[in-house]
TORTIVO-907245 format. One record per residue (C-alpha): residue in one letter; z, y, x. Coordinates in steps of 0.05 Angstrom, whole numbers, padded with zeros to 5 digits, always signed. Layout:
BEGIN
AZYX ...
! end
This chain:
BEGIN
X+00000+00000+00000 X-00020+00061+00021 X+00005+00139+00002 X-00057+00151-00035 X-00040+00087-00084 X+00037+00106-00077 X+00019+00175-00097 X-00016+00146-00151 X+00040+00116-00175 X+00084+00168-00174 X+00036+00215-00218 X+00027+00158-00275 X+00109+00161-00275 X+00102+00232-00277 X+00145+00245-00208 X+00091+00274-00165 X+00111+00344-00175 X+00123+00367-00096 X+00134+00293-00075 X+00153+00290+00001 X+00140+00229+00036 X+00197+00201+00074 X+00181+00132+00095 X+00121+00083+00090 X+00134+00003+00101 X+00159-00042+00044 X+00163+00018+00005 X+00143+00087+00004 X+00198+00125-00009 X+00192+00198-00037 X+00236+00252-00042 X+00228+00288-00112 X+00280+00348-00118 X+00347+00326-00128 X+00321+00245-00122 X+00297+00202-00081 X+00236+00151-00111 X+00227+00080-00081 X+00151+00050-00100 X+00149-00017-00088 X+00080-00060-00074 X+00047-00094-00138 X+00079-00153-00132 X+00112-00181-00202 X+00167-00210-00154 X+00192-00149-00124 X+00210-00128-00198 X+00275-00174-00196 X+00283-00150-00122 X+00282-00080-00149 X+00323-00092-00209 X+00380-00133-00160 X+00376-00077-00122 X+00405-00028-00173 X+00452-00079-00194 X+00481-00075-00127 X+00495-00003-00126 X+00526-00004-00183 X+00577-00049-00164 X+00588-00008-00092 X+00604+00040-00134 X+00649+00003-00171 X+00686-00020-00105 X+00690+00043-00076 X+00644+00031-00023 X+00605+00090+00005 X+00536+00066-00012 X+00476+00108-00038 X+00478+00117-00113 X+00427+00099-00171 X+00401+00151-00217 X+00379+00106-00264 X+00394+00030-00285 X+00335+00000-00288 X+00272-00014-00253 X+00209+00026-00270 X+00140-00023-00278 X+00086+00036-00267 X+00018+00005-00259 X+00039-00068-00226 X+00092-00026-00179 X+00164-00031-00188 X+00200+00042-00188 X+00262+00058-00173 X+00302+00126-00178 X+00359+00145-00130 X+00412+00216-00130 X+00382+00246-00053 X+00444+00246-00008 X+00457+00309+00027 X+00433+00329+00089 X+00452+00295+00148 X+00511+00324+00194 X+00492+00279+00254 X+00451+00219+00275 X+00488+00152+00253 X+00515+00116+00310 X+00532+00032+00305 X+00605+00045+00299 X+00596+00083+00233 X+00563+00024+00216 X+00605-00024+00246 X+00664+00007+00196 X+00620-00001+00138 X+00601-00076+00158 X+00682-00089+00150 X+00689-00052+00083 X+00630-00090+00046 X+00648-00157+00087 X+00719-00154+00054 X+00688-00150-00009 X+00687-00217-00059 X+00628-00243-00083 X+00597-00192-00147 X+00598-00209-00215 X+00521-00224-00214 X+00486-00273-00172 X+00453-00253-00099 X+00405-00297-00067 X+00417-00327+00005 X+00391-00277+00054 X+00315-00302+00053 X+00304-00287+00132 X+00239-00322+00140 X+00208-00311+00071 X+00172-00266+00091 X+00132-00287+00145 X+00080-00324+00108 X+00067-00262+00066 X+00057-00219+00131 X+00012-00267+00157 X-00031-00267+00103 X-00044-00196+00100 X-00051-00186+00178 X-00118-00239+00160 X-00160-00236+00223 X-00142-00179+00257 X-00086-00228+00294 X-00112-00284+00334 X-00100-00354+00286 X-00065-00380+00349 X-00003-00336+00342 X-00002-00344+00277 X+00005-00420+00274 X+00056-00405+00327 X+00104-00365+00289 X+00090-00410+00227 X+00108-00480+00264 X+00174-00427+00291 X+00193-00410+00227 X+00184-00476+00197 X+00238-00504+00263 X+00291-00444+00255 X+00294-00458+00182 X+00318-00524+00188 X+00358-00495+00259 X+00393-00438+00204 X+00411-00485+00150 X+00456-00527+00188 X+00499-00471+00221 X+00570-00469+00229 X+00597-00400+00219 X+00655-00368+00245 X+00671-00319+00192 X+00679-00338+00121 X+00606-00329+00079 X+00599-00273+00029 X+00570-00213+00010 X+00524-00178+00073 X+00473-00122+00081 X+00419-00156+00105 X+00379-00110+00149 X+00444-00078+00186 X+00414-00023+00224 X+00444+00047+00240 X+00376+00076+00206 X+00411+00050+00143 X+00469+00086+00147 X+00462+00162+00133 X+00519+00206+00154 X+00522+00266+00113 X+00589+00315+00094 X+00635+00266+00064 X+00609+00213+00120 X+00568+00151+00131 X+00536+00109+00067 X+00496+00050+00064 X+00424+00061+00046 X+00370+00013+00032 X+00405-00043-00009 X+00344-00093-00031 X+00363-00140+00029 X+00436-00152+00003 X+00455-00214+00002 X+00507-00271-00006 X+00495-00308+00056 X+00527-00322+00130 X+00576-00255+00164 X+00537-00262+00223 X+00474-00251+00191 X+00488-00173+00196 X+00523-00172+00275 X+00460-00207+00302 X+00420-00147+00288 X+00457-00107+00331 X+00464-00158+00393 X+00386-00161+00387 X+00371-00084+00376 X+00412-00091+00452 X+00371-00148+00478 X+00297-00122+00454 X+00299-00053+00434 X+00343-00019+00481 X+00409+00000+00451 X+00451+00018+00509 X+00507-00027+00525 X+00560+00016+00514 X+00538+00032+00447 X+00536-00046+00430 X+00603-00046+00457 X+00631+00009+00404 X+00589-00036+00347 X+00641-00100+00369 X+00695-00053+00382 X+00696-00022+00318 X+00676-00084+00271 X+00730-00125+00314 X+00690-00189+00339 X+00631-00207+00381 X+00578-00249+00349 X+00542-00260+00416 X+00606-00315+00423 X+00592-00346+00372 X+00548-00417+00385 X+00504-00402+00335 X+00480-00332+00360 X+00427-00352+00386 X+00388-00390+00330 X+00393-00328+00282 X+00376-00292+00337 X+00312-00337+00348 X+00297-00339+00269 X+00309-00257+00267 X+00259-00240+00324 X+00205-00297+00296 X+00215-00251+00224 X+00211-00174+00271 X+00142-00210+00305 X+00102-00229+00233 X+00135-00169+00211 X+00083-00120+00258 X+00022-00163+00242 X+00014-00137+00165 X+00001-00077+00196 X-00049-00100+00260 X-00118-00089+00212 X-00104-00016+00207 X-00055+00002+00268 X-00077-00007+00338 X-00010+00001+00359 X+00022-00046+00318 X-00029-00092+00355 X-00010-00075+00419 X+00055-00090+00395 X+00051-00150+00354 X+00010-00189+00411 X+00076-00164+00459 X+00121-00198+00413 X+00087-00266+00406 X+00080-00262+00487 X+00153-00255+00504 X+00172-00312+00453 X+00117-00348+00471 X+00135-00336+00550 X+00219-00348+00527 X+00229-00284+00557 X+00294-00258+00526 X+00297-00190+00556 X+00231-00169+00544 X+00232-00104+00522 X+00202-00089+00443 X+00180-00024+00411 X+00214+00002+00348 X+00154+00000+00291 
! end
C-alpha cells in the first residue's frame, strides 16, 4: 500500500482534511488534527487484528497503564482497509531511551491475562506473506532459505522453556514504541500484543545490541531497569534466531520498489547465511 491508496482511504472516510503522514510500513499512519488515523492493507484478516487492537487499549486504560488511547471502539472497514482512530499524544519532551521502556515492560508484564482472548505472539507468520510480495525482485534462493529457517525455529520456539512466567507482552518492544511526552513515556503501537513467552519482548533489545548498534551501556540500563538479563537465559538464542529470520523477510516486501531495502535485505540473508552474529544491520 502506498500513500496515494492510503490517501484514498482516508478521503472515502472523510479524514483527509490536512492529513500529515507520519509513518508508512504495515500501516500508514496519519495525523488528522487532534487524532491520529491507522489505515491498514486490504486484507479481511487485519480487521480482527485491528479490532483486537482497540480492545487492548481499552483495557490499558482500564489497568492504569500508560498506553496510547482509542478515540473510537471500533474498527473502520473503508474500501477493503481496516481504520482505526486514535487521541494524538502530545508532543514529545525527549527521545525515548530503553529504560523508559524497560519500566513499561515491568508494568504490562505484571499485568494478568485480559478479559478477552490474545493470540500467541505469531513471530514467523509473517514471513510467507513478505515473501510473496517481494516476488522476483529477491533471488528464489534466499527465499527457500528463510522458509526451510522458519519452518526449523518454529518447531525450535515451541518447545522452549521460559524463565519468567507467560502472559501478556508487547510484541514489537522497541523504544520507537514508546513516546515520551509531558506526563511521560506510553506504549504506542499495540496490534502486536500478545499472550505469549516474557522473553519474547527482552530479546528485542539484546538483538537491537547485537545487529543494529545499540550501545552497550544503553543495553545495560534496558536489564538494569527491567531487572533481569534475557541473554542468560538458554533459550535466547533460538528467539533470537526466529526474530532476525522474521527482521530479514521483513525487508524483502519492500525490495521491488526500494533499492535500498535490497541492498539491505541481501545483507541480512548473507550474515545468517555466513552465521555471522555480529554483523552489523541497518534500521529499515
Amino acid at each position: 500500500m502506498d500513500e496515494a491508496r492510503a490517501r484514498d482511504v482516508l478521503a472515502q472516510a472523510g479524514l483527509d482534511d490536512g492529513a500529515a503522514l507520519l509513518a508508512l510500513g504495515e500501516n500508514a499512519v496519519f495525523a488528522a488534527g487532534d487524532l491520529v488515523v491507522k489505515v491498514g492493507r486490504a486484507d479481511p484478516a487485519l480487521l480482527g487484528r485491528a479490532g483486537r487492537e482497540l480492545a487492548v487499549a481499552h483495557w490499558l486504560a482500564e489497568a492504569g497503564i500508560p498506553a496510547v488511547r482509542a478515540a473510537e471502539p471500533k474498527a473502520r472497514l473503508v474500501a477493503g482497509h481496516p481504520v482505526t482512530l486514535w487521541h494524538r499524544l502530545p508532543g514529545a519532551v525527549r527521545p525515548a531511551g530503553p529504560e523508559d521502556l524497560a519500566v513499561l515492560l515491568r508494568q504490562l508484564h505484571a499485568l494478568p491475562a485480559p478479559p478477552f482472548p490474545l493470540a500467541a505472539r505469531d513471530l514467523l507468520g509473517g514471513v510467507e506473506r513478505w515473501l510473496r510480495l517481494a516476488a522476483d525482485a529477491i533471488d528464489p534462493a534466499d527465499a527457500a532459505y528463510l522458509r526451510a529457517r522458519r519452518d526449523a525455529y518454529a518447531g525450535e520456539v515451541a518447545g522452549l522453556v521460559p524463565h519468567l512466567p507467560p502472559g501478556p507482552i508487547h510484541g514489537d518492544a522497541l523504544p520507537r514504541n514508546v513516546h515520551v511526552g509531558p506526563d511521560g513515556p506510553v506504549l504506542v503501537d499495540l496490534e502486536t500484543v500478545s499472550a505469549d513467552l516474557r522473553e519474547h519482548d527482552l530479546v528485542v533489545m539484546a538483538l537491537s545490541r547485537d545487529r543494529y548498534g545499540l550501545p552497550a551501556e544503553s543495553y545495560d540500563a534496558f536489564v538494569t531497569a527491567y531487572g533481569w538479563d534475557v541473554r542468560d537465559w538458554e533459550g535466547c538464542a533460538v528467539l533470537r534466531g526466529a526474530r532476525e529470520t522474521a527482521s530479514c523477510a521483513w525487508v524483502s516486501q519492500h525490495a521491488p520498489t526500494n533499492p535500498r531495502a535490497l541492498a539491505e535485505f541481501r545483507r541480512r540473508v548473507a550474515s545468517l547465511r555466513e552465521g555471522d552474529r555480529e554483523a552489523r544491520w541497518s534500521l529499515f
